[in-house]
N, CA, C and O atoms as a GROMACS GRO file, in nm:
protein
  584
    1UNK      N    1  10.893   6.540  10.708
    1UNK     CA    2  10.957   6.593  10.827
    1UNK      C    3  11.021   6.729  10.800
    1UNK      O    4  11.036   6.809  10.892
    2UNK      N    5  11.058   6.757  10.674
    2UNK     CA    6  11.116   6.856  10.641
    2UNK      C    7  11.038   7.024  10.674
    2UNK      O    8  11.066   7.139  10.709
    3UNK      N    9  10.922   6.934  10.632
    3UNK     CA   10  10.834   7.062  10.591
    3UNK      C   11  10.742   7.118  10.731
    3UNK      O   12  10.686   7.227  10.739
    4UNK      N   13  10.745   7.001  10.845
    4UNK     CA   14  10.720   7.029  10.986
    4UNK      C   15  10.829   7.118  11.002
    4UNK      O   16  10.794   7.236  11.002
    5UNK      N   17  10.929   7.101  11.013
    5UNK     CA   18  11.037   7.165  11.083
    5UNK      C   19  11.067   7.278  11.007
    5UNK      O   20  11.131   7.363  11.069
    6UNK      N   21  11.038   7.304  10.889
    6UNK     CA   22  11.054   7.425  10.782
    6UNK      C   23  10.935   7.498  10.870
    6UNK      O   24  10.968   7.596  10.937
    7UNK      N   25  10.836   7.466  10.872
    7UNK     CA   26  10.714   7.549  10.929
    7UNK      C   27  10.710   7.573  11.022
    7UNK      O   28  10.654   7.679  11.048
    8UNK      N   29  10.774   7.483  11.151
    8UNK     CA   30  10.817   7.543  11.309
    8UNK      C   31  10.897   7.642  11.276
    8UNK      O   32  10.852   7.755  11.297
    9UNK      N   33  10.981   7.636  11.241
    9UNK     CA   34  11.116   7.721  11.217
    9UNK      C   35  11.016   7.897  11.183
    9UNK      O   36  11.003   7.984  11.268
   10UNK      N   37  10.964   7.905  11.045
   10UNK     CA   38  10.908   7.996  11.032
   10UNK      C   39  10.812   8.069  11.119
   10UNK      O   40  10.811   8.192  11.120
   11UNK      N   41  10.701   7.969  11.220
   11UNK     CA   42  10.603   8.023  11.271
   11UNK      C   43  10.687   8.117  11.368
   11UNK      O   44  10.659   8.234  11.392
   12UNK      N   45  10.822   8.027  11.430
   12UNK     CA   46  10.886   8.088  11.499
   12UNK      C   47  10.907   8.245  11.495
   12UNK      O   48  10.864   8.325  11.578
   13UNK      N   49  10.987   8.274  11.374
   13UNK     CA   50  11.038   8.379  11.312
   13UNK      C   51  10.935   8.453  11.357
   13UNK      O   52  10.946   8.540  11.443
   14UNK      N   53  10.801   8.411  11.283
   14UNK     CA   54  10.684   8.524  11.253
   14UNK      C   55  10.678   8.594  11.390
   14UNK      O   56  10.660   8.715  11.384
   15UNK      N   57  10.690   8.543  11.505
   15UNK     CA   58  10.675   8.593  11.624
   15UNK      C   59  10.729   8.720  11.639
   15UNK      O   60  10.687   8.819  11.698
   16UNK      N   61  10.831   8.699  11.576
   16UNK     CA   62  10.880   8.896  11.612
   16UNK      C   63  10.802   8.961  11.579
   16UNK      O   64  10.761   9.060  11.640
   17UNK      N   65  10.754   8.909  11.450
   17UNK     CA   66  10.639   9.012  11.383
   17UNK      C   67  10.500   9.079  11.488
   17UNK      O   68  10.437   9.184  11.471
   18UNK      N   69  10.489   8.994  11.575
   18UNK     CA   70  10.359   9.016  11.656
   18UNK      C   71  10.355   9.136  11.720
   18UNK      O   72  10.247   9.185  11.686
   19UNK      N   73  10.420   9.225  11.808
   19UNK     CA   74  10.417   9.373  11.886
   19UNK      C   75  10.412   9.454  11.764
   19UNK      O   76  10.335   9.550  11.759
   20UNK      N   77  10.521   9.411  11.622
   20UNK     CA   78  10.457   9.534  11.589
   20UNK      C   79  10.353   9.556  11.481
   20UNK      O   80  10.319   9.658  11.421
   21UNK      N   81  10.305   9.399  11.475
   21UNK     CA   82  10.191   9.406  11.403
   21UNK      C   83  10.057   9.451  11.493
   21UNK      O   84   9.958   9.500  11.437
   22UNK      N   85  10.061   9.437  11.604
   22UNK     CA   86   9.928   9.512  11.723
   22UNK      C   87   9.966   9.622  11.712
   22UNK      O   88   9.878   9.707  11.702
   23UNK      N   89  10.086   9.660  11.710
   23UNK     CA   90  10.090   9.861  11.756
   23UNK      C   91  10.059   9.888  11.609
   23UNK      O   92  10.015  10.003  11.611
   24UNK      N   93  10.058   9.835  11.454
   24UNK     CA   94  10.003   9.918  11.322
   24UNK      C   95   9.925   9.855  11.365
   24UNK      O   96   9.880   9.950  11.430
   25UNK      N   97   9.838   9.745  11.402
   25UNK     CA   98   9.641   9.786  11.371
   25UNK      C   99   9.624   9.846  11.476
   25UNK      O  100   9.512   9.896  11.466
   26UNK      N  101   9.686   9.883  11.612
   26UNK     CA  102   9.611  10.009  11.706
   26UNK      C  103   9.603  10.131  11.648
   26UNK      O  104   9.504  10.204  11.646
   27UNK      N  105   9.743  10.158  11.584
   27UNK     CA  106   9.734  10.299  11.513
   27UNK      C  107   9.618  10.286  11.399
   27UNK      O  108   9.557  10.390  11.371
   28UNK      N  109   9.594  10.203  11.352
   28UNK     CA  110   9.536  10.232  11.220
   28UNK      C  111   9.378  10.237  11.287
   28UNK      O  112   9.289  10.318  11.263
   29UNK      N  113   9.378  10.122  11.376
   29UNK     CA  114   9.223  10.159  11.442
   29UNK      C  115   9.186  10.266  11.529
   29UNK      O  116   9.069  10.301  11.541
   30UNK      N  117   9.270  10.311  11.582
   30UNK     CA  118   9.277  10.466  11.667
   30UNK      C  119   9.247  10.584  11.541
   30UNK      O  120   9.177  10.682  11.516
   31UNK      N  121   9.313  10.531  11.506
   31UNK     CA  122   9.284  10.641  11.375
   31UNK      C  123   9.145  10.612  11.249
   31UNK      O  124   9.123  10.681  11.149
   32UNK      N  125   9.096  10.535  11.279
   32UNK     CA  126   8.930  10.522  11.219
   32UNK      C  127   8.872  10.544  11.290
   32UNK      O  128   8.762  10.545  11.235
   33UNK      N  129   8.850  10.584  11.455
   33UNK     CA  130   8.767  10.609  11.561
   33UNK      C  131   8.776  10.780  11.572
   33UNK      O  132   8.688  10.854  11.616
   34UNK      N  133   8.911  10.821  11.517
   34UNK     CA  134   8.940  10.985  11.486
   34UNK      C  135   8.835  11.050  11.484
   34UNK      O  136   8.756  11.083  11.573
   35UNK      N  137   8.839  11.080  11.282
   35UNK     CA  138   8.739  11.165  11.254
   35UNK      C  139   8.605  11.147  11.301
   35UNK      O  140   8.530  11.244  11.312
   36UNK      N  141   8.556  10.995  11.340
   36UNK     CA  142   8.386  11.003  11.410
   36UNK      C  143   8.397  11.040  11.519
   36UNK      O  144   8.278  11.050  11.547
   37UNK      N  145   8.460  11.077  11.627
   37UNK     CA  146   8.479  11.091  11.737
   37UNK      C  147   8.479  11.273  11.707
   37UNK      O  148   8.388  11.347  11.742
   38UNK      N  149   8.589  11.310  11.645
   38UNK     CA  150   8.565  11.448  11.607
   38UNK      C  151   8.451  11.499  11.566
   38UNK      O  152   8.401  11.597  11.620
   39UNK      N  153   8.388  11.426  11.444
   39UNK     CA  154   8.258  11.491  11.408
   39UNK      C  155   8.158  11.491  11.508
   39UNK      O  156   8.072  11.579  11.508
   40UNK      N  157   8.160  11.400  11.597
   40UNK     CA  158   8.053  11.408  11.713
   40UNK      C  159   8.094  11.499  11.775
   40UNK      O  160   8.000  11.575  11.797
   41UNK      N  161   8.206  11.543  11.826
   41UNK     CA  162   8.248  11.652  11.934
   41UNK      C  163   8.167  11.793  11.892
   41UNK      O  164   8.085  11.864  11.950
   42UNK      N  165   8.255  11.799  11.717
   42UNK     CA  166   8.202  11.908  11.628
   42UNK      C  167   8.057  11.970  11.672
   42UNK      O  168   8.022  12.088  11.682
   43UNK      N  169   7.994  11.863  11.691
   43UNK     CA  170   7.821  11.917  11.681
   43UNK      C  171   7.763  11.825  11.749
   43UNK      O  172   7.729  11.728  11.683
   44UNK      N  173   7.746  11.823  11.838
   44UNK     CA  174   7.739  11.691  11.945
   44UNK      C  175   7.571  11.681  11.933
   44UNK      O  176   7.504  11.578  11.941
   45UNK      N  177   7.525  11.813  11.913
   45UNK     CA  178   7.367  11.834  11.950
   45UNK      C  179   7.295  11.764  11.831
   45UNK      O  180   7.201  11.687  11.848
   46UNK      N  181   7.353  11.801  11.690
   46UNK     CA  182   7.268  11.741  11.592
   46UNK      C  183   7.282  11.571  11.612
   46UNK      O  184   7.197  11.484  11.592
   47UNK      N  185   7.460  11.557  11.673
   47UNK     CA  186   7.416  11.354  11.644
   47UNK      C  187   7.300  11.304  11.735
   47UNK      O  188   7.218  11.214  11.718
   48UNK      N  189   7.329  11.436  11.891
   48UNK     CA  190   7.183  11.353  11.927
   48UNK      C  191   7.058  11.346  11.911
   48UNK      O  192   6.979  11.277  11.975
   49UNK      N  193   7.030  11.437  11.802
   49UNK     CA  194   6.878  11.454  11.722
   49UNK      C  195   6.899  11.355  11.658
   49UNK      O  196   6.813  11.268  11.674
   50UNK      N  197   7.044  11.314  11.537
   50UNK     CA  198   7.006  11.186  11.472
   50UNK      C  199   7.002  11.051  11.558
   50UNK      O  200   6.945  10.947  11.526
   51UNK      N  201   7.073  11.075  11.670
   51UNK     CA  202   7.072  10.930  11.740
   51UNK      C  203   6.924  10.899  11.794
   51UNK      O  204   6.888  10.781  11.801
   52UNK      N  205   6.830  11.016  11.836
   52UNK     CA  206   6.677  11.035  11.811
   52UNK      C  207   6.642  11.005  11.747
   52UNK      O  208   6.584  10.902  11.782
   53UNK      N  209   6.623  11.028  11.610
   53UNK     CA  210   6.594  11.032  11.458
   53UNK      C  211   6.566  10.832  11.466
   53UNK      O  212   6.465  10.762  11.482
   54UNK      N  213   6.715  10.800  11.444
   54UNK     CA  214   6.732  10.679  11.428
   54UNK      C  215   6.646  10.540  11.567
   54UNK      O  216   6.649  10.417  11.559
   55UNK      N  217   6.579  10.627  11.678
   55UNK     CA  218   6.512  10.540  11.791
   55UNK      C  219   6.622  10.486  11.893
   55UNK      O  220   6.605  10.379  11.952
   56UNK      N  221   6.730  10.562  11.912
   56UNK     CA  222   6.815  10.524  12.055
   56UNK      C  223   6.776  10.584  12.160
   56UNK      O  224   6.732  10.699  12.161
   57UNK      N  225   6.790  10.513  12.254
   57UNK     CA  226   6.724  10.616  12.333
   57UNK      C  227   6.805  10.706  12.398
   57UNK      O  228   6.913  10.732  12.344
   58UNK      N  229   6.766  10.781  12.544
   58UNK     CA  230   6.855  10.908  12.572
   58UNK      C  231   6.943  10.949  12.480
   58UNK      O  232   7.062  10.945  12.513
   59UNK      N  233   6.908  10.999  12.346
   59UNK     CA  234   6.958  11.066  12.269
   59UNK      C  235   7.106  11.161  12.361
   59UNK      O  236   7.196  11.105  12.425
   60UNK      N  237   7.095  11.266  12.345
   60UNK     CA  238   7.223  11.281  12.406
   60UNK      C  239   7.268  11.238  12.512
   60UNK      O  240   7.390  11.249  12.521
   61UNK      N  241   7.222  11.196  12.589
   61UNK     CA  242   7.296  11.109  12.715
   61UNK      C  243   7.422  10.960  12.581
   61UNK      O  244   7.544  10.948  12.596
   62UNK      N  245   7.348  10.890  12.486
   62UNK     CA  246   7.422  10.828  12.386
   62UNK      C  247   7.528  10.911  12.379
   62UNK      O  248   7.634  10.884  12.435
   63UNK      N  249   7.511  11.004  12.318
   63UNK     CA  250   7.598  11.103  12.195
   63UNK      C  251   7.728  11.137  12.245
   63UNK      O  252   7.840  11.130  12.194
   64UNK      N  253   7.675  11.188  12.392
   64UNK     CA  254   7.831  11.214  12.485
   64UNK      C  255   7.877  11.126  12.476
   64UNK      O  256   7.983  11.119  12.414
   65UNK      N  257   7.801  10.984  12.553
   65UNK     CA  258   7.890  10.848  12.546
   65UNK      C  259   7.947  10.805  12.445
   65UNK      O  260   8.067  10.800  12.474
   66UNK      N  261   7.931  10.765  12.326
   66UNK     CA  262   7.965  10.688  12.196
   66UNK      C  263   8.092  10.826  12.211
   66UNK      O  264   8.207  10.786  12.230
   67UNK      N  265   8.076  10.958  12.204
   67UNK     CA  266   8.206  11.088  12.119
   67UNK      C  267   8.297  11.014  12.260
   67UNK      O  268   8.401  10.948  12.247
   68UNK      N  269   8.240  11.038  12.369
   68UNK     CA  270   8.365  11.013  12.470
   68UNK      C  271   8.424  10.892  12.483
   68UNK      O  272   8.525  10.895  12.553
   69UNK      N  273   8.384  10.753  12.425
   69UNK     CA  274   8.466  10.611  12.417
   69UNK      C  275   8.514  10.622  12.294
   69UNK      O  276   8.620  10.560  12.288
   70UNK      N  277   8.477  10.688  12.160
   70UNK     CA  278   8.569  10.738  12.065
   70UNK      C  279   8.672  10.792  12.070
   70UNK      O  280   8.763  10.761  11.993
   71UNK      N  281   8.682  10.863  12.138
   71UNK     CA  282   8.784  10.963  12.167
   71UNK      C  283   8.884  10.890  12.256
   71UNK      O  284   8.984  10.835  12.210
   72UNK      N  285   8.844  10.893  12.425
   72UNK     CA  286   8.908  10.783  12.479
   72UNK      C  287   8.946  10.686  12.408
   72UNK      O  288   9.069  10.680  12.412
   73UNK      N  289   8.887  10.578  12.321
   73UNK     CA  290   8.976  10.513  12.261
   73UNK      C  291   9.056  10.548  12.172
   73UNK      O  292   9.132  10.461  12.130
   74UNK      N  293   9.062  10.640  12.132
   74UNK     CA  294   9.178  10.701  11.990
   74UNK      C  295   9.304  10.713  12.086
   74UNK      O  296   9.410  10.672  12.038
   75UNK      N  297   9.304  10.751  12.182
   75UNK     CA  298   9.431  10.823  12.301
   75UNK      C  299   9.457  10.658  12.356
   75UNK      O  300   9.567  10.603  12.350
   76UNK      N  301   9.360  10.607  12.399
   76UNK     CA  302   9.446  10.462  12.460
   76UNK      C  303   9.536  10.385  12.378
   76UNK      O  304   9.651  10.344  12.399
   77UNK      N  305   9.426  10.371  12.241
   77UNK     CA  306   9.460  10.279  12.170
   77UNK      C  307   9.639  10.314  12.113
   77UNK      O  308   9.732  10.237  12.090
   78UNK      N  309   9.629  10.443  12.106
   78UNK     CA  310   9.733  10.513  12.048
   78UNK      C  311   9.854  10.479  12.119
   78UNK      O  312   9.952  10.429  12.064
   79UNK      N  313   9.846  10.507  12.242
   79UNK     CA  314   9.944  10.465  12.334
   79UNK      C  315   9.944  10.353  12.412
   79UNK      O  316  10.006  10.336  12.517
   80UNK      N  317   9.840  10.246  12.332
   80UNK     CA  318   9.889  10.099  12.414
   80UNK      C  319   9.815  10.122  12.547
   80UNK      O  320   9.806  10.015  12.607
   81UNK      N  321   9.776  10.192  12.594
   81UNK     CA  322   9.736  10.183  12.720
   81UNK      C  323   9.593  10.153  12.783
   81UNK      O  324   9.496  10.221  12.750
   82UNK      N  325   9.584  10.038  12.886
   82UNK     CA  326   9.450   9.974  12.949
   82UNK      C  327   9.357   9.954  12.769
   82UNK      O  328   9.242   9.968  12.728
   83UNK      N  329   9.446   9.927  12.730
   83UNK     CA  330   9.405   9.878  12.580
   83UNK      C  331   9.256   9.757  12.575
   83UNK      O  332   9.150   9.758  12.511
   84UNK      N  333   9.326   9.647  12.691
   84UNK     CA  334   9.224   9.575  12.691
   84UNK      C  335   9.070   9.647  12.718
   84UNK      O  336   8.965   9.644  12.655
   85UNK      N  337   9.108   9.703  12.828
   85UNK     CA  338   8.993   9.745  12.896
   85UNK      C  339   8.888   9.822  12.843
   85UNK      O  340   8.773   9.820  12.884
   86UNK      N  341   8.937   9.903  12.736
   86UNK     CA  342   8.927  10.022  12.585
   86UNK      C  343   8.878   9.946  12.526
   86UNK      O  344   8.765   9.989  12.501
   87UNK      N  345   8.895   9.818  12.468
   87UNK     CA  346   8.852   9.743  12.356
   87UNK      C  347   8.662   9.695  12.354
   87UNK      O  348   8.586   9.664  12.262
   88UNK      N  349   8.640   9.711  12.536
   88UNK     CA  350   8.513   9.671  12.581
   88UNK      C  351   8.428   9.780  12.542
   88UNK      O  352   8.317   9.736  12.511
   89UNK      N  353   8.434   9.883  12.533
   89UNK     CA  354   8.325   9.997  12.558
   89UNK      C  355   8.356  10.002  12.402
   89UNK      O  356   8.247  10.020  12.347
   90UNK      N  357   8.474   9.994  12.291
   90UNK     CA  358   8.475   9.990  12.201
   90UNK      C  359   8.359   9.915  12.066
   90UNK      O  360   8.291   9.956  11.971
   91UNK      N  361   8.395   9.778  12.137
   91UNK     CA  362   8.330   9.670  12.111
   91UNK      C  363   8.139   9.716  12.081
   91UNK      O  364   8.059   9.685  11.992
   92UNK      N  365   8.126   9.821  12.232
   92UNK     CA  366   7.979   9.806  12.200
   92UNK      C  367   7.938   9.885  12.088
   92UNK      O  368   7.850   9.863  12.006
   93UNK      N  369   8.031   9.995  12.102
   93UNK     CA  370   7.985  10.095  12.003
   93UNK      C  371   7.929  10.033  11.896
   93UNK      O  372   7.818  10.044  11.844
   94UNK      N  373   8.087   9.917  11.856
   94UNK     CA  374   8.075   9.908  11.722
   94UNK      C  375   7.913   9.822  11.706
   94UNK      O  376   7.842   9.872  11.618
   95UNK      N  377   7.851   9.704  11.779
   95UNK     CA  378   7.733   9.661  11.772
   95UNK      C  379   7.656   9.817  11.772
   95UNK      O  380   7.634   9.866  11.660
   96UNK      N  381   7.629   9.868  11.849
   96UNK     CA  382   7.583   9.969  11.816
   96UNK      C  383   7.524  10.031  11.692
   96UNK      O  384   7.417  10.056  11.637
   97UNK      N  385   7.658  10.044  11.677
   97UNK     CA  386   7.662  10.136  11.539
   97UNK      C  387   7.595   9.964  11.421
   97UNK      O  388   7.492   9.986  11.358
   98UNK      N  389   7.624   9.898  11.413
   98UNK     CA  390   7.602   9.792  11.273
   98UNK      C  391   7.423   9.805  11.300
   98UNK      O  392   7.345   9.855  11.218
   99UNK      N  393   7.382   9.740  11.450
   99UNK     CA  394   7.247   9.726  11.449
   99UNK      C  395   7.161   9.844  11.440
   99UNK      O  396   7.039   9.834  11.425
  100UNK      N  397   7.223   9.955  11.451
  100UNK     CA  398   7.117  10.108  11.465
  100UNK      C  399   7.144  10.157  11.325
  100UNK      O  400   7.054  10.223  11.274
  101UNK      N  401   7.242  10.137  11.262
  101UNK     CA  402   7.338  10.207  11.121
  101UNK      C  403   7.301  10.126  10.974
  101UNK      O  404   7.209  10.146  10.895
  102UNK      N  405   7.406  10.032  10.974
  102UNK     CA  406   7.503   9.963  10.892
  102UNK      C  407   7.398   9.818  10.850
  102UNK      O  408   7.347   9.808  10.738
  103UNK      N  409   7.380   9.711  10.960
  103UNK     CA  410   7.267   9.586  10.926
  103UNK      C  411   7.182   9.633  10.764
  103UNK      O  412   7.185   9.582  10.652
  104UNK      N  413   7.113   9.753  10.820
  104UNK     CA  414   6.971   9.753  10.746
  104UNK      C  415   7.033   9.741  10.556
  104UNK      O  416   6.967   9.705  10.459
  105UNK      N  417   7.148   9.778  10.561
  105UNK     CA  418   7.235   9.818  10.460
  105UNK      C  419   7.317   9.722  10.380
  105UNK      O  420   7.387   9.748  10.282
  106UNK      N  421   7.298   9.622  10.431
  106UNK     CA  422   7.378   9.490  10.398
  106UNK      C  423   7.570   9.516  10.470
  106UNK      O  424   7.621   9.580  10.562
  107UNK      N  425   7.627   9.403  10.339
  107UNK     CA  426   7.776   9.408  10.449
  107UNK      C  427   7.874   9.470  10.381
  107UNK      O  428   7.984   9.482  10.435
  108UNK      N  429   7.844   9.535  10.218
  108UNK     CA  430   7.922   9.612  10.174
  108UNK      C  431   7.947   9.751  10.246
  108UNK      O  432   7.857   9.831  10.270
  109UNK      N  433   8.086   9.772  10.278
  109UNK     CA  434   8.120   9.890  10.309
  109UNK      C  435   8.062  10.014  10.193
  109UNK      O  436   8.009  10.116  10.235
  110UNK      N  437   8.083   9.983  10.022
  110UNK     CA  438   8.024  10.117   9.975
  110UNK      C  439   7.874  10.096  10.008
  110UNK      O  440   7.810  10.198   9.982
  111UNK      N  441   7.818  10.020  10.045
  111UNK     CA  442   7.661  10.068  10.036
  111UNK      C  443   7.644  10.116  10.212
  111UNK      O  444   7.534  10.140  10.263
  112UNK      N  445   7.745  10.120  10.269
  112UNK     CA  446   7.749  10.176  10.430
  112UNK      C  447   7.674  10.078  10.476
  112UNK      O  448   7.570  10.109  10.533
  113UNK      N  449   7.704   9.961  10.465
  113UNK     CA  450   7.678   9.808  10.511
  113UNK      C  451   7.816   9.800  10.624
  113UNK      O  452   7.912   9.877  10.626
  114UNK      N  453   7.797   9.713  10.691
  114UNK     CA  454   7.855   9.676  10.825
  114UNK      C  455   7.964   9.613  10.811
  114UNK      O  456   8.002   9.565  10.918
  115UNK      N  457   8.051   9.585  10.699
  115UNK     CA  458   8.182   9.583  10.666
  115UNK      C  459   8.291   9.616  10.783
  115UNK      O  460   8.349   9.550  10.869
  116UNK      N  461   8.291   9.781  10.734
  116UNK     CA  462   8.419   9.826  10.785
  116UNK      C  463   8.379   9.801  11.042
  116UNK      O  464   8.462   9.784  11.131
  117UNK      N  465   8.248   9.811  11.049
  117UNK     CA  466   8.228   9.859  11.164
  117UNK      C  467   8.268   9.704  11.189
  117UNK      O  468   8.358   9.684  11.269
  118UNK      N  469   8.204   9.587  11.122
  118UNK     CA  470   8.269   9.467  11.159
  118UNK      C  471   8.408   9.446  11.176
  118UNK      O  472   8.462   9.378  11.263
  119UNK      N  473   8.447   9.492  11.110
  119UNK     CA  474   8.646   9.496  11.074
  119UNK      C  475   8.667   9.536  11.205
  119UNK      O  476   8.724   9.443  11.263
  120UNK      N  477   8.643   9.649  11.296
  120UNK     CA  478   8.684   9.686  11.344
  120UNK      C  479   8.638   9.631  11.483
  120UNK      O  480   8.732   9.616  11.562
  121UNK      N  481   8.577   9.616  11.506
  121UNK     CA  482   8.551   9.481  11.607
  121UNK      C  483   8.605   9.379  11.624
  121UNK      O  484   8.626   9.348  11.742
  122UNK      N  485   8.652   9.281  11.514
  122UNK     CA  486   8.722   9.193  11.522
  122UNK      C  487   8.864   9.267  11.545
  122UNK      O  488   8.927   9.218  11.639
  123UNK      N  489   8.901   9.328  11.508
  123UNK     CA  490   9.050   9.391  11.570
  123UNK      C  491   9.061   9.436  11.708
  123UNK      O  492   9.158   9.423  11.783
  124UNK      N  493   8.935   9.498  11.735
  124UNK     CA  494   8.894   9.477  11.911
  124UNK      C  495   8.898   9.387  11.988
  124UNK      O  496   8.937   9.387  12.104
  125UNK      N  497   8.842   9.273  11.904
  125UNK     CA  498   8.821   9.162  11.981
  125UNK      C  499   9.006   9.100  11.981
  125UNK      O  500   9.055   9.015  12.056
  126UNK      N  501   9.055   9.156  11.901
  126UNK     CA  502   9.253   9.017  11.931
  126UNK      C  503   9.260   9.146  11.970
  126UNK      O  504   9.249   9.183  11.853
  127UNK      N  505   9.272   9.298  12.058
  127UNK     CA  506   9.319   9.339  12.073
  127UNK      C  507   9.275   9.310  12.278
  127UNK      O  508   9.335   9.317  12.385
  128UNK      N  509   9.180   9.286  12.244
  128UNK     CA  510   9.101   9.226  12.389
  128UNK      C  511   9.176   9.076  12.428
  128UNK      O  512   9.207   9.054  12.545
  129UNK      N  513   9.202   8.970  12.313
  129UNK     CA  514   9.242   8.879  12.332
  129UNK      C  515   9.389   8.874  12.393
  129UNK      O  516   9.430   8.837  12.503
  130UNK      N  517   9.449   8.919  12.289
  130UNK     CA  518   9.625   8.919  12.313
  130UNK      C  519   9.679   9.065  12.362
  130UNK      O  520   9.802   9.066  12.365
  131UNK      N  521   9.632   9.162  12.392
  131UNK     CA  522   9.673   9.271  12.462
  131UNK      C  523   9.740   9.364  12.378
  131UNK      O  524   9.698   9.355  12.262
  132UNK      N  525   9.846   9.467  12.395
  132UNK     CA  526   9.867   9.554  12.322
  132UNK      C  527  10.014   9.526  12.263
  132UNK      O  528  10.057   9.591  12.167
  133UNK      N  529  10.074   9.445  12.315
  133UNK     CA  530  10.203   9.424  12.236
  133UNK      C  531  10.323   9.461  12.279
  133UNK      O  532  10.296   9.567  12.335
  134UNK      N  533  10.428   9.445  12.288
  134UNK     CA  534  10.560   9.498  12.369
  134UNK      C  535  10.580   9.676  12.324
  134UNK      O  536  10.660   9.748  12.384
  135UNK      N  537  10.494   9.726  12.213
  135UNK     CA  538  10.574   9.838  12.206
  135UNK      C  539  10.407   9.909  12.257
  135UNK      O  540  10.307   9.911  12.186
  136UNK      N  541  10.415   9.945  12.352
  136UNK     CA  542  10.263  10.015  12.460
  136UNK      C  543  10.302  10.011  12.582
  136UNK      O  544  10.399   9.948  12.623
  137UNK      N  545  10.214  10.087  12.657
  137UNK     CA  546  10.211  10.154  12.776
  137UNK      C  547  10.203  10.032  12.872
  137UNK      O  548  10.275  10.014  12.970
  138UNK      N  549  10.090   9.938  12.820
  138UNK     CA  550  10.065   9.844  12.909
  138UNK      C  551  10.195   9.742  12.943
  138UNK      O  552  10.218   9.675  13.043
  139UNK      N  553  10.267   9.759  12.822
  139UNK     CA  554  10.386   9.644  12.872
  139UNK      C  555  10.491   9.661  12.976
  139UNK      O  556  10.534   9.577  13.054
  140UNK      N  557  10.539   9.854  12.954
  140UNK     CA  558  10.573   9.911  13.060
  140UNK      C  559  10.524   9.935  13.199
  140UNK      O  560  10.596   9.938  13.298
  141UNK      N  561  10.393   9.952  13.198
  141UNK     CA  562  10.361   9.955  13.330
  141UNK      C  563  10.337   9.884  13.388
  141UNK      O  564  10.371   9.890  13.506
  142UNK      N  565  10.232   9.727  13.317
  142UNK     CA  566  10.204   9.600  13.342
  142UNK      C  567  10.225   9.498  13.352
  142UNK      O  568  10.166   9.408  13.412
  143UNK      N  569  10.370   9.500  13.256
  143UNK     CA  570  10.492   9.419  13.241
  143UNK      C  571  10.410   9.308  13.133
  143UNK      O  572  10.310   9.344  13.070
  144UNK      N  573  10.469   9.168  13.122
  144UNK     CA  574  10.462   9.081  12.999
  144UNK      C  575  10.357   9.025  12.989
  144UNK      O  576  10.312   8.988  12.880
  145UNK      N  577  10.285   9.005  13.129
  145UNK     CA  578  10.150   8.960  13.126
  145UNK      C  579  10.015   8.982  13.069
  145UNK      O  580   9.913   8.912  13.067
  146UNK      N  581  10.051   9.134  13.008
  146UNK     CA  582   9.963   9.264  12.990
  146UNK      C  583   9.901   9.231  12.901
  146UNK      O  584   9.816   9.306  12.853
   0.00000   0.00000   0.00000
């Protein structure tokens, strides 16, 4: 009985921990969507020769899309905001990116295996699940439900 009530007691606690454990993995995932989002901006024309290269189709019609839900998501995610809604167009990229990229490569991140693009999906996905957390836009504007 001790050790029930030792462990309610704690799960309890942990709860504070939750807003600001979503606002460090938004920042940290806003900030892995950065530099690819930049490098596509950088030279938008060559990713859509490689997004060619690689058999996607509408090559740049892709290229805009994938730099502009990168980007858009770096700014939502950053500020908590319509977070859920961000996490969807996120989500595809990341399939995207594993099945056109990363698969052929296995799941090690150094061999540019589908590791890290997985990681980051699943943080999409509880960020889709449980929302953005008391310290974001959505809690202010959306209130607790968010």
């Amino acid at each position: 009985m001790y050790v029930k009530n030792f462990y309610l007691e704690f799960s309890r606690l942990s709860e504070y921990l939750k807003s600001s454990s979503l606002l460090l993995a938004r920042l940290v995932v806003a900030y892995g969507f950065y530099e690819p989002a930049m490098m596509k901006w950088s030279n938008i024309t060559s990713v859509a020769e490689w997004f060619g290269s690689i058999g996607i189709p509408f090559p740049t019609l892709n290229a805009y899309m994938a730099a502009t839900t990168e980007i858009t998501g770096v700014v939502l995610l950053t500020l908590g905001f319509l977070t859920r809604a961000i996490s969807i167009p996120l989500i595809i990229v990341m399939i995207v990116a594993i099945t056109t990229v990363h698969l052929s490569n296995g799941f090690a991140a150094g061999d540019n295996g589908f590791e890290i693009p997985l990681y980051y999906m699943i943080f999409l996905l509880i960020f889709l699940s449980h929302g953005a957390g008391k310290f974001s836009l959505d809690r202010v504007i959306f209130g607790d439900k968010s």
